[in-house]
C-alpha positions in Angstrom: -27.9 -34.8 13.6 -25.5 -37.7 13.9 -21.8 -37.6 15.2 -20.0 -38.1 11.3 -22.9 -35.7 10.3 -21.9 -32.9 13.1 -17.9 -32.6 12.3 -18.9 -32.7 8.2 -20.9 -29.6 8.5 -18.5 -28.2 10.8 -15.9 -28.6 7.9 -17.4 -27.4 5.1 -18.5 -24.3 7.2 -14.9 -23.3 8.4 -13.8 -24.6 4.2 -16.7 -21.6 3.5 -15.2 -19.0 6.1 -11.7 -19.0 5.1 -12.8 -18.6 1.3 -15.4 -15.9 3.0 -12.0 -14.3 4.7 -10.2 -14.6 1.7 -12.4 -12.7 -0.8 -13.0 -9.8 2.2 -8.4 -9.4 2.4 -8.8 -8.4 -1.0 -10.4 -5.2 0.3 -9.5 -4.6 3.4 -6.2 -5.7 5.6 -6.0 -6.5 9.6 -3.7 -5.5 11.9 -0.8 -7.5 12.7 -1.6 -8.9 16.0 -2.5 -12.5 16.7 -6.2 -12.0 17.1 -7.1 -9.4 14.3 -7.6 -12.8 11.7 -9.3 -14.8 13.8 -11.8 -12.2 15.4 -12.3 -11.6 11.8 -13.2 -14.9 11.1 -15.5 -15.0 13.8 -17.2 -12.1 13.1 -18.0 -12.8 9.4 -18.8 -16.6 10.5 -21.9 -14.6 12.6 -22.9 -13.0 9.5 -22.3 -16.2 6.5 -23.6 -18.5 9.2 -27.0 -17.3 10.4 -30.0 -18.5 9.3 -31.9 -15.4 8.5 -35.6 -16.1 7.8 -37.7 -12.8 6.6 -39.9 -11.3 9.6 -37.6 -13.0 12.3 -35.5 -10.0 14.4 -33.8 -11.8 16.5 -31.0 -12.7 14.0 -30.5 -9.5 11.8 -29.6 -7.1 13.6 -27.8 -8.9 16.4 -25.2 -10.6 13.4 -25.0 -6.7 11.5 -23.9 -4.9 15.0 -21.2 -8.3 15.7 -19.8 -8.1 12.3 -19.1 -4.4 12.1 -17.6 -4.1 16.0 -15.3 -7.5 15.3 -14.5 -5.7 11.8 -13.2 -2.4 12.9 -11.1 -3.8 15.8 -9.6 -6.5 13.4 -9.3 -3.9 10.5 -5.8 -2.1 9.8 -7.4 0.5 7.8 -9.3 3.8 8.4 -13.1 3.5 9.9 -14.5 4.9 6.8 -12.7 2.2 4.8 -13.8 -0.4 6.7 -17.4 0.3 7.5 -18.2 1.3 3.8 -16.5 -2.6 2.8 -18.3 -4.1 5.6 -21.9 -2.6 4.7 -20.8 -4.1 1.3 -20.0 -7.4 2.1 -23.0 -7.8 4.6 -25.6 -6.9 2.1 -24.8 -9.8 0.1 -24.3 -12.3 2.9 -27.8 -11.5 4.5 -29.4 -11.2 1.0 -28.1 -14.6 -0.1 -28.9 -15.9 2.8 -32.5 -14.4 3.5 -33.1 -15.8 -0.4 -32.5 -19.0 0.6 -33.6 -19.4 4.1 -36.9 -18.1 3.8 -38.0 -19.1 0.2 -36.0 -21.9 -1.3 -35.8 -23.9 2.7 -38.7 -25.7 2.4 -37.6 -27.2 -1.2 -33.6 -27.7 -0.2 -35.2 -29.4 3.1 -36.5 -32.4 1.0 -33.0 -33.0 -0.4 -31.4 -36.4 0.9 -29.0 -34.4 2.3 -28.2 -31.6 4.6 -28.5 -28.6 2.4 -27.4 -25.8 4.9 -23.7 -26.3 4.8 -23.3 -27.3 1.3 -25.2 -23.8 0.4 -23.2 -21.5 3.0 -20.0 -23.1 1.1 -21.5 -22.6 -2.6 -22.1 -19.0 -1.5 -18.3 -18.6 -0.6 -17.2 -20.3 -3.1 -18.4 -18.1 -5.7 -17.8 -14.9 -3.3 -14.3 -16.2 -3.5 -14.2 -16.5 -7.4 -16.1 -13.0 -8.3 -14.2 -11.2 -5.9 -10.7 -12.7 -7.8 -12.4 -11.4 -10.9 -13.2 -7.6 -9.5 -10.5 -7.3 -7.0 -8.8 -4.0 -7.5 -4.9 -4.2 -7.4 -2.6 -5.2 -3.9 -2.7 -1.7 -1.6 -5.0 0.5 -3.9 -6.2 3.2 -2.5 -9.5 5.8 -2.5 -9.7 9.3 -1.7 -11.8 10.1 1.9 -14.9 11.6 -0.6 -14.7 8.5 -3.0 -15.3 6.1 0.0 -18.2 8.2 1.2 -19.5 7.9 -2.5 -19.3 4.1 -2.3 -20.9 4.2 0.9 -24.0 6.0 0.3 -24.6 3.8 -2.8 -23.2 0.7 -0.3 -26.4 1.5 2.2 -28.9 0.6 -0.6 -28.8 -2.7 -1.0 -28.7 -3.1 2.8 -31.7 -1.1 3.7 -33.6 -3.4 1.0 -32.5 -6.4 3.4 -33.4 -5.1 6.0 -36.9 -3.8 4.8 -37.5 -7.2 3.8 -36.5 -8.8 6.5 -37.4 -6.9 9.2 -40.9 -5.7 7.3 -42.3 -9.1 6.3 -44.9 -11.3 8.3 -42.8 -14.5 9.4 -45.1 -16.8 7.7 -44.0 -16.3 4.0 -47.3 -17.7 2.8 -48.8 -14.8 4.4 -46.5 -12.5 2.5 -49.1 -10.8 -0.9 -46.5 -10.8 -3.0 -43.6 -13.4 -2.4 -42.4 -12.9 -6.0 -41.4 -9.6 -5.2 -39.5 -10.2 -2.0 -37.2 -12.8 -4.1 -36.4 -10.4 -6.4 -36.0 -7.5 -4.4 -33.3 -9.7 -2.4 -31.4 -10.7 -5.5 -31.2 -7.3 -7.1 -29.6 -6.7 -4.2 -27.3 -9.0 -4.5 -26.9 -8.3 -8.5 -26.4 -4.7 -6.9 -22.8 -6.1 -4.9 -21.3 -6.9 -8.4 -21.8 -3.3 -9.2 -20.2 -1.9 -5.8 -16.8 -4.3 -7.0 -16.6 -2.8 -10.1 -17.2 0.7 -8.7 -13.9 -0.1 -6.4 -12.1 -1.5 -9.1 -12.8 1.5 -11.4 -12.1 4.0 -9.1 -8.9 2.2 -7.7 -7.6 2.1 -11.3 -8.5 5.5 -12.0 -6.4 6.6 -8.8 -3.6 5.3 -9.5 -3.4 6.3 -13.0 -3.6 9.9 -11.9 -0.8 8.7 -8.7 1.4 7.7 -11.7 0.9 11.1 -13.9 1.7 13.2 -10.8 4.5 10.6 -10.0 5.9 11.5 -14.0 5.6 14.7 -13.3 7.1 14.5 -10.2 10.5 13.1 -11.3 10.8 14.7 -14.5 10.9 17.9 -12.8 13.5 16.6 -10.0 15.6 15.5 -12.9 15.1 18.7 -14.9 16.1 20.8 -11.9 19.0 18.4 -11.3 19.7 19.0 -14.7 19.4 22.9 -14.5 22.3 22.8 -11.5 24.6 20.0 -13.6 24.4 22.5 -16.4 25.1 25.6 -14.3 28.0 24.0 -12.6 29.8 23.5 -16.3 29.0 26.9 -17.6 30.5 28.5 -14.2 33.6 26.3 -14.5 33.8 27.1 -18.3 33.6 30.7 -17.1 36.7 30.4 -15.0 39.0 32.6 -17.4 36.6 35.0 -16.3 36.9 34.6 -12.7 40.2 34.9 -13.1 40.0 38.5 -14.9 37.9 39.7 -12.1 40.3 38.3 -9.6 43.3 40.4 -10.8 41.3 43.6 -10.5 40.6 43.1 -7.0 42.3 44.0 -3.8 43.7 41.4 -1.2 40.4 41.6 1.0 38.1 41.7 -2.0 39.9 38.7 -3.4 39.8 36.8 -0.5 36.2 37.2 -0.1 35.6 36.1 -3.8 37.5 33.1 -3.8 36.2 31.6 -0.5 32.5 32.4 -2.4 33.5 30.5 -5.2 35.2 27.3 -3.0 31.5 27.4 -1.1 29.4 27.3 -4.2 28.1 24.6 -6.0 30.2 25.7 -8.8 33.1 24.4 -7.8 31.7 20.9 -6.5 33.0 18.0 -8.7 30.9 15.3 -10.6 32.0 11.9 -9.6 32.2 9.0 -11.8 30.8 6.4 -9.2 29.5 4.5 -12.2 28.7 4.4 -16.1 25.5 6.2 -16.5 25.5 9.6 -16.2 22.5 10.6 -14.4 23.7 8.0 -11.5 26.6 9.7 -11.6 24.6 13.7 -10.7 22.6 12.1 -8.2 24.8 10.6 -6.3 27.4 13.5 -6.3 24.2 15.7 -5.2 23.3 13.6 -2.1 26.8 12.6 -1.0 27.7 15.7 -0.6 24.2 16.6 1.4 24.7 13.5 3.3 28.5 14.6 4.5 26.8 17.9 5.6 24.5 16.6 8.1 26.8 14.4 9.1 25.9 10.8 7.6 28.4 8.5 6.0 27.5 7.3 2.0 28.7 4.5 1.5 28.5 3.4 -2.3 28.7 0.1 -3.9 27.9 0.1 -7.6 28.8 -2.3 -10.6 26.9 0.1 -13.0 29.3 -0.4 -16.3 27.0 1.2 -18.6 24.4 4.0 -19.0 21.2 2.1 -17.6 18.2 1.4 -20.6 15.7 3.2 -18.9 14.3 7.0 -18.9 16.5 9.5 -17.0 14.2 10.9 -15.3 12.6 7.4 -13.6 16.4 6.8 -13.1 16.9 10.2 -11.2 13.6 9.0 -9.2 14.6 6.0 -7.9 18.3 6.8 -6.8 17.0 10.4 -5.1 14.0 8.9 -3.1 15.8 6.5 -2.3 18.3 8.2 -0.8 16.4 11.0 0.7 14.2 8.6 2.2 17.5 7.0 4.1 18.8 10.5 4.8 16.0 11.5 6.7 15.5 7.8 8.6 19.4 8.6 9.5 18.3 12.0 11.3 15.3 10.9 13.1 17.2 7.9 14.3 19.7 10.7 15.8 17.0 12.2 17.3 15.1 9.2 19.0 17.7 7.0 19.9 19.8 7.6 23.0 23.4 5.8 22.8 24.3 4.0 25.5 27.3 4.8 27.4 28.2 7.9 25.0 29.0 4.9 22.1 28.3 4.9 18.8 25.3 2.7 18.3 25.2 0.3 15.2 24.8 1.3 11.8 27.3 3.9 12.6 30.5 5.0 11.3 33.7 5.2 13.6 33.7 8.9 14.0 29.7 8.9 15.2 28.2 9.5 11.8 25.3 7.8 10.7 26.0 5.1 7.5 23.7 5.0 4.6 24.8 1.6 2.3 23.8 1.8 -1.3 24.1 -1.4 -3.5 23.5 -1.4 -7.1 24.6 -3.4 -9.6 23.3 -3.5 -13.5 23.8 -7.4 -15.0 22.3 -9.6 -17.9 19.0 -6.4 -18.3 18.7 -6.2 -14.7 19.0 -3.5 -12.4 19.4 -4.5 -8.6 19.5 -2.1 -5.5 19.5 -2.1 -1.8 19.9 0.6 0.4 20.0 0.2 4.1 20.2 2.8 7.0 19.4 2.4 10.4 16.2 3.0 12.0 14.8 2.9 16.0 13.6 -0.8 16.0 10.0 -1.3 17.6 7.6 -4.6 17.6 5.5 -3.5 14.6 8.5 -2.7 12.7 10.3 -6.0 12.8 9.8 -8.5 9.5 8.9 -8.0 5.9 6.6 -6.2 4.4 4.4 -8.1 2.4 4.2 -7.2 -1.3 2.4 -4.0 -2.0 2.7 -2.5 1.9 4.6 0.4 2.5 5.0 1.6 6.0 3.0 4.9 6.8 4.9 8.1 6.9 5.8 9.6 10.3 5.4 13.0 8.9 2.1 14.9 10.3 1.6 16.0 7.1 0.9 12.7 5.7 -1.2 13.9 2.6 1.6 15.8 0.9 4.4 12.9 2.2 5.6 9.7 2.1 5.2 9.9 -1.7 9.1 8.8 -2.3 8.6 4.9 -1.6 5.1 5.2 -3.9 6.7 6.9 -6.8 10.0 4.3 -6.5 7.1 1.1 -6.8 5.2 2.6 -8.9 8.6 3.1 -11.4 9.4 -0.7 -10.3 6.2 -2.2 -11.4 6.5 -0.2 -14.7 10.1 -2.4 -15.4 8.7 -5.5 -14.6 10.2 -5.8 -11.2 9.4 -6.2 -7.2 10.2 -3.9 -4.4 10.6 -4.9 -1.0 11.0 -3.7 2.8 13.0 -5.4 5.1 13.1 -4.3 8.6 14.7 -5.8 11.5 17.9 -5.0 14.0 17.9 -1.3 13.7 18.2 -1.9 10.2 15.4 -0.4 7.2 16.2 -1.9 3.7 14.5 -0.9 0.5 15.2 -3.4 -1.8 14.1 -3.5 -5.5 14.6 -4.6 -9.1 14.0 -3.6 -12.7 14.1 -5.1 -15.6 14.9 -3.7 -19.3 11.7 -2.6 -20.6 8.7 -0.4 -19.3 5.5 -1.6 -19.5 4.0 -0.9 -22.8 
């Protein structure tokens, strides 16, 4: 092999990895240091790059044990995740690569040119493609049992590769029944099309249960907001009657019943931050929470109308919202250790945390930001990129960190984006709607 023809393969072969490394983010993501992408890249180059001839063991297994270590110390998702995608995506490799290196070599060979590149980055190429096609959705996500599921079915089409590989004569001519061989290896191939679809299925069918319980969710928190907006009026209509009772009562008596009606929720009012209603409860509700454990709100809203969309998504995304920043505000107290007895940032004058809400409503377009201040670590500096949401801190993370899910999956519903911002002891969830659901 010549100089010019040296550095040409060399291209294409890297061209082929990153498509390889493209097609395998769709399905799994890598952890934010410096070498998880290129120990990736590595890894699956010792799997899309090996020349695997049937019979020969010094190549199979050697490239199936590299691929899978590099994989799970580069992968940013659970072992099970990861193996289960890796057995996938290895199957195919070595069965492409088995089908072409052992029975269509000695044909290619006679081409004028040098086939083994050119083949590696047809293979990516239409890895690349097919996985575009299948790919389920940005941060999907499979229950523990479901990726067992895909596992088990995963470990079929790479036992056949192995059996042929590792079972066969190394002389193909020797093999009785080379026809079989070929098409053993390209049902399992064919077989990889089927594991993408099962993924994409099942990712689809997730989150349209996600989005039921996330309905059901937020119609209830707005109904039971409802239920204590509608109880507040009827107690304050009732007042003539308080006032009955209070004339019948004694001076210790009617002491004791007026300070229980000051500290109910009877007598709380119902701001008019804005002009749509249900903004109006929520906000009310959580100030006054806020004020209790002793955190600042700190509202700025340009809201002039009541907002086009259902009241219960609009109760959602406000409440989450703000219970999200409510509880960042108290671990924050709990973690972070002022310096010199000072009020740290993102505080008010009197030592109270801040939350800042920003929402305004202009030309069918709803825009809010809420920031409150968070312990800043390494990991947490940045963006998040789109469809990432940081991992609850709660221990019970099953039944948790559902707020941020249930506010994108409203977003994506209007049309819009939501984003994280992080940086500076500061946590912003932005996002926008638009007019319209999805239909």
């Amino acid at each position: 092999m010549d100089f010019i023809q040296f550095w040409v393969r060399l291209f294409w072969m890297i061209l082929a990895m990153f498509l390889n490394l493209k097609a395998l983010e769709r399905y799994v993501t890598f952890r934010k240091a410096w070498w998880a992408k290129p120990l990736a890249f590595l890894a699956y180059w010792g799997v899309a790059g090996t020349i695997i001839f049937v019979g020969d063991w010094g190549n199979l297994p050697y490239s199936i044990a590299a691929f899978f270590i590099g994989m799970l110390l580069a992968g940013g998702d659970g072992v099970l995740k990861t193996v289960t995608v890796c057995v996938m995506f290895s199957s195919l490799t070595f069965a492409y690569n088995a089908w072409i290196d052992s029975f269509f070599g000695a044909v290619l060979e006679e081409l004028p040119f040098d086939f083994y590149a050119p083949s590696r980055l047809f293979f990516a190429a239409v890895l690349f493609l097919v996985t575009k096609y299948f790919a389920p959705e940005k941060d999907y996500e499979l229950s523990p049992a479901l990726w067992k599921l895909l596992l088990e079915v995963s470990l079929i089409p790479l036992g056949i590769v192995v059996v042929v590989v590792l079972g066969s004569p190394v002389d193909t001519n020797r093999i009785p029944n080379p026809t079989m061989y070929v098409i053993l290896l390209f049902l399992a191939m064919a077989a990889f099309l089927g594991l993408l679809g099962m993924v994409s299925a099942l990712a689809r069918q997730r989150k349209l249960e996600q989005q039921s319980m996330f309905a059901e969710m937020n119609q209830a928190y707005y109904e039971a907001m409802e239920q204590q907006h509608f109880e507040i009026r009827r107690l304050r209509h009732d007042m003539a009657n308080h006032l009955q009772a209070l004339a019948g009562l004694s001076d210790g008596q009617r002491d004791a019943y007026i300070r229980e009606m000051l500290e109910g929720n009877a007598m709380a009012h119902t701001l008019n931050y804005c002009g749509d209603a249900t903004v109006n409860v929520v906000l009310t509700s959580k100030e006054a929470l806020m004020r209790q454990k002793g955190i600042c709100p700190d509202w700025k809203l340009d809201i002039p109308d009541t907002l086009p969309y259902q009241k219960a998504d609009v109760c959602a995304l406000f409440a989450n919202a703000l219970d999200n920043a409510a509880e960042a505000c108290e671990a924050y107290r709990k973690n972070v250790k002022y310096p010199d007895g000072k009020c740290a940032d993102g505080e008010c004058a009197d030592g109270k945390l801040t939350v800042t809400l920003d929402a305004r409503f202009r030309k069918g377009m709803l825009v809010v930001s809420v920031k409150n201040p968070m312990e800043e670590t390494e990991s947490s500096k940045g963006i998040f990129q789109p469809g990432m949401l940081p991992k609850t801190t709660k221990q019970d993370k099953k039944n948790h960190g559902l707020g941020l899910r249930s506010i994108r999956e409203i977003v994506e519903r209007y049309h819009g984006t939501m984003e994280i911002r992080t940086g500076e002891r500061q946590f912003e969830l932005f996002f926008y709607l638009m007019g319209e659901s999805v239909s």
